[in-house]
N, C-alpha and C positions, 0 to 999 in steps of 0.2 A: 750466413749462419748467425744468430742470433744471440747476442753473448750470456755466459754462463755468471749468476750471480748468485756468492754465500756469502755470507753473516753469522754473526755471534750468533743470533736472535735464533738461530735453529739446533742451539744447543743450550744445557742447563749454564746457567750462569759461570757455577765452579770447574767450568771446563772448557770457558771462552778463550782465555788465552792460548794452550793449549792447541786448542782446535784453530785459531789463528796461526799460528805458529807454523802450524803444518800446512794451512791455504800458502799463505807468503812463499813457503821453501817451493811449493808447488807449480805457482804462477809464475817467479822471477828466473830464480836460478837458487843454487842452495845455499843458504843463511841462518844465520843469525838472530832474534828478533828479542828486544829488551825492553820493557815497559814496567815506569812505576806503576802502573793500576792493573797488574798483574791477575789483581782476586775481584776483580769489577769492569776485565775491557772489553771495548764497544768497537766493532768496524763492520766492512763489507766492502767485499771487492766482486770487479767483473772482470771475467775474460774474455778474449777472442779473435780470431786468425782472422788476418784481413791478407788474402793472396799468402807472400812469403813469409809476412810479418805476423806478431804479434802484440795485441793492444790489452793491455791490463788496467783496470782502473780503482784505486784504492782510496778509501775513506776509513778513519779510525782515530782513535786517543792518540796521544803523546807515547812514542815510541823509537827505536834506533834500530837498523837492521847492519848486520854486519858480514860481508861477505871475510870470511879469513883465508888464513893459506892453509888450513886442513881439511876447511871445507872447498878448495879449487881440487885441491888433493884427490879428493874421495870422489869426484865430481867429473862430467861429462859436458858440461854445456862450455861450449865457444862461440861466444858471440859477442855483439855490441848491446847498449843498454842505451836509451835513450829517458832520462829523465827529467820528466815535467812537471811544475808546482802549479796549479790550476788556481788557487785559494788561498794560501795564508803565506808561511814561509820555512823552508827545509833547507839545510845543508850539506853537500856532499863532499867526501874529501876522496881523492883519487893518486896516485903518483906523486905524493907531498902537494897536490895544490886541492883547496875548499873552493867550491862554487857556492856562492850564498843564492840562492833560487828563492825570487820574488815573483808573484802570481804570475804566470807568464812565459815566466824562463824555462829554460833546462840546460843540462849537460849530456856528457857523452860518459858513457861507462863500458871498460872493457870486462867483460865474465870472465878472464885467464887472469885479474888479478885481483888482491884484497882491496877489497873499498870499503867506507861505512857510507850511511845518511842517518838525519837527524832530521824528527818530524814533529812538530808541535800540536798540540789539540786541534782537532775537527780539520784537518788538512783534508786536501785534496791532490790526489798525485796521478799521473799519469805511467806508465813504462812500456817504452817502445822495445819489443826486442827483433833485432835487426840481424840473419846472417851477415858473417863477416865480408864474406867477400863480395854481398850487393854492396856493401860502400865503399871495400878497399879498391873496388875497380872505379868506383866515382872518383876517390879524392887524392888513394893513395896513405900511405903512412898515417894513424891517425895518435901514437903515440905522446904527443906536444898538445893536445886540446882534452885527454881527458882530466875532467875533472873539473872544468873551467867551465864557465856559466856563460854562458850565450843571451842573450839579451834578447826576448820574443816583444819587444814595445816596438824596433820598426825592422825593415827591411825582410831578410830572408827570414830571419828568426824567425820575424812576426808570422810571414806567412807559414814557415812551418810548424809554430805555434798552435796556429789558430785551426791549421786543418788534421791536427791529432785531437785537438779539443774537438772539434765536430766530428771527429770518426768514431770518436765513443761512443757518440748517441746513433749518429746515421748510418753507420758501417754495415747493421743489418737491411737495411731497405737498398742496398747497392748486391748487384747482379755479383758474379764470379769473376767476369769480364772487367764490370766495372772494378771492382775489387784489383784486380790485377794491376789495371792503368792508373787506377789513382796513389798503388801504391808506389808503384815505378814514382810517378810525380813525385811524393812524400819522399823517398830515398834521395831524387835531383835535387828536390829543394834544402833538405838536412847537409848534403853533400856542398852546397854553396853555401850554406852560413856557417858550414865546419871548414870550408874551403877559404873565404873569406875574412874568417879567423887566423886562420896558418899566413895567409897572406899578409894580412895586418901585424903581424908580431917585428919583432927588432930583425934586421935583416943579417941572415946568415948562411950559408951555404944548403944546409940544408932546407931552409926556409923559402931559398929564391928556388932552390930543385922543386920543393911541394908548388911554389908556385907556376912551375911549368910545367908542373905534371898537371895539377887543375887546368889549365890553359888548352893544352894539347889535349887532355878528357874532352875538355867542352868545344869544342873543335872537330871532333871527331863526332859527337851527339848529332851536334849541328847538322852533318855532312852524309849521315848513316846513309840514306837514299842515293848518292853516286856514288855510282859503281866503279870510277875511278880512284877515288878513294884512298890513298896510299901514304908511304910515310914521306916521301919525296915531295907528293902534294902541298902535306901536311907541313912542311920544312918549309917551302914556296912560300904557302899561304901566311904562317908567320916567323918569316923572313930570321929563320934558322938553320944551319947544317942536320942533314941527313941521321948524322951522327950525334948529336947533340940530340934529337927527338927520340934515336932508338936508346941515347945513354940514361934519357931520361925514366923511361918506361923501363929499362932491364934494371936501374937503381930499385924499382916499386917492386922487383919478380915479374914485372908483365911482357909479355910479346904483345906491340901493337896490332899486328895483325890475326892475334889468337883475341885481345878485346873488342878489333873491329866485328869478327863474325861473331862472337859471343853476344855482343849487344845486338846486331842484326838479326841472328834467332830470336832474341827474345823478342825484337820488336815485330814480327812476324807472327810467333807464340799468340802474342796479346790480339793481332787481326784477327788469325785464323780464330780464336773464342769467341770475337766479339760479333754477336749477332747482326749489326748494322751494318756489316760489312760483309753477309752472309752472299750479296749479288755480286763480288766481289770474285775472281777468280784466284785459284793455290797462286796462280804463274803472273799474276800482277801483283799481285801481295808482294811473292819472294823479289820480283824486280823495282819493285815500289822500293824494297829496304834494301836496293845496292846487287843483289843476286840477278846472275847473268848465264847463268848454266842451270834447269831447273833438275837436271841429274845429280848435279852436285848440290843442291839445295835440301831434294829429299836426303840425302844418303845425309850427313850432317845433322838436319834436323831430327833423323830416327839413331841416331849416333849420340844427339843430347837429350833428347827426352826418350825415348827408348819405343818411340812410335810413330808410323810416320806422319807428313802434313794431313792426310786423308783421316786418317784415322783418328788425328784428336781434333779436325774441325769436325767430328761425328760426332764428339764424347768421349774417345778413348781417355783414361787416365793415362799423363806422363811418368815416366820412371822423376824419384825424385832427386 
């Protein structure tokens, strides 16, 4: 789908801000929006769903948008916030800490709580909005990094940096398929520079926990395809008690073995769409990603999307 773009430029002058006002509350989550050039301002913003996500892409004057606690109040959306300074420089403040976002960067924002940002003339900004729980299964707890500026100049950042900046432009020339898979990617890779953040901080109890819960996440990604696959394995493999892997994951809410087949569906989900894989059969697919009973594969998969394997490698829509 090809993204949706408005501007000032399609209203009379004395009604620009106004009519920004209500783009902004529209596209993000519900705010706030405060600008000196109130009787004179200039922007334009894109939207657009990319699989679960969505990509918004903003340019405009000097402004501050402010999420409060009576606009969470009045409000419905829970979700994460991923922002990005493409152009000049913005700052965000979240849970007492400011991320200063230099072209490049971003931070993490939760929509359950008040934030502001701070934008200066002819910026360029990006916002990722991310359900909650595609990252809370990646990283775990993500409470300790919002707010905090992640550095997009090298490593994970960069590259998740650099493929939100290209999604804005190329996002429509990519399949539904593709869409899907690249957002999966996008979520791994924000999940490792968010992850590698928690990891890097002062070391403390719950710090070394985040860090074994990413470890044993990534572990588990690794592994989706065996079918042996277990928490025992998982314990084996890095050279932990049984009980220390299952104390790990019930600290986050998660049952490993409700995230193992959760990720298995999906990574299944995403064959069964993808057209290049159409010579491909339902029964190597599901045992491709670890499935060993194709009885128990259908019933599960029309149990989480609400149709079965057959029916949405046809086209059916999934329940959402």
């Amino acid at each position: 789908m090809a993204a949706i773009t408005h501007s000032t430029k399609d209203v009379p002058p004395q009604k620009s801000f106004e009519y920004w006002h209500d783009l902004v509350c529209g596209a993000f989550v519900s705010l706030d929006c405060h600008s000196p050039n109130r009787d004179s301002f200039s922007g334009s913003i894109s939207s657009q769903p990319i699989s679960s996500l969505y990509l918004t892409t903003m340019v405009s004057d000097r402004m501050d948008l402010v999420r409060s606690p009576k606009r969470i109040a009045a409000a419905r959306e829970d979700c994460f916030l991923v922002a990005l300074e493409a152009r000049t420089r913005s700052a965000l403040e979240q849970d007492g800490r400011e991320g200063i976002l230099h072209a490049g960067d971003f931070a993490l924002v939760d929509s359950t709580r008040p934030y502001t940002v701070l934008f200066q003339d002819n910026f360029e900004h990006h916002v990722l909005r991310i359900p909650r729980r595609e990252l809370l299964q990646r990283v775990g707890p993500l409470d300790a990094v919002t707010g905090v500026t992640i550095a997009g100049a090298s490593g994970a950042g960069k590259l998740a940096s650099t493929l939100i900046q290209m999604l804005s432009v190329e996002s429509s020339a990519l399949t539904p398929c593709a869409q899907d898979q690249i957002a999966g990617t996008l979520i791994d890779l924000l999940a490792v520079a968010l992850g590698s953040h928690l990891a890097d901080r002062s070391v403390c109890e719950s710090a070394v926990q985040t860090a074994w819960f990413v470890r044993i996440r990534n572990h588990i990604e690794a592994n989706l395809g065996n079918p042996e696959l277990s928490r025992s394995g998982i314990a084996a493999a890095l050279g932990v008690s049984v009980r220390h892997v299952t104390a790990v994951f019930g600290a986050n809410g998660m049952s490993i073995t409700s995230y193992i087949w959760e990720r298995r569906l999906h990574r299944c989900r995403i064959a069964l769409a993808d057209k290049s894989q159409r010579g491909r059969s339902i029964s190597s697919i599901a045992f491709g990603w670890g499935f060993n009973d194709m009885s128990h594969f259908s019933r599960v998969f029309r149990d989480r999307y609400g149709v079965s394997p057959t029916e949405y490698r046809h086209g059916a829509v999934p329940a959402s």
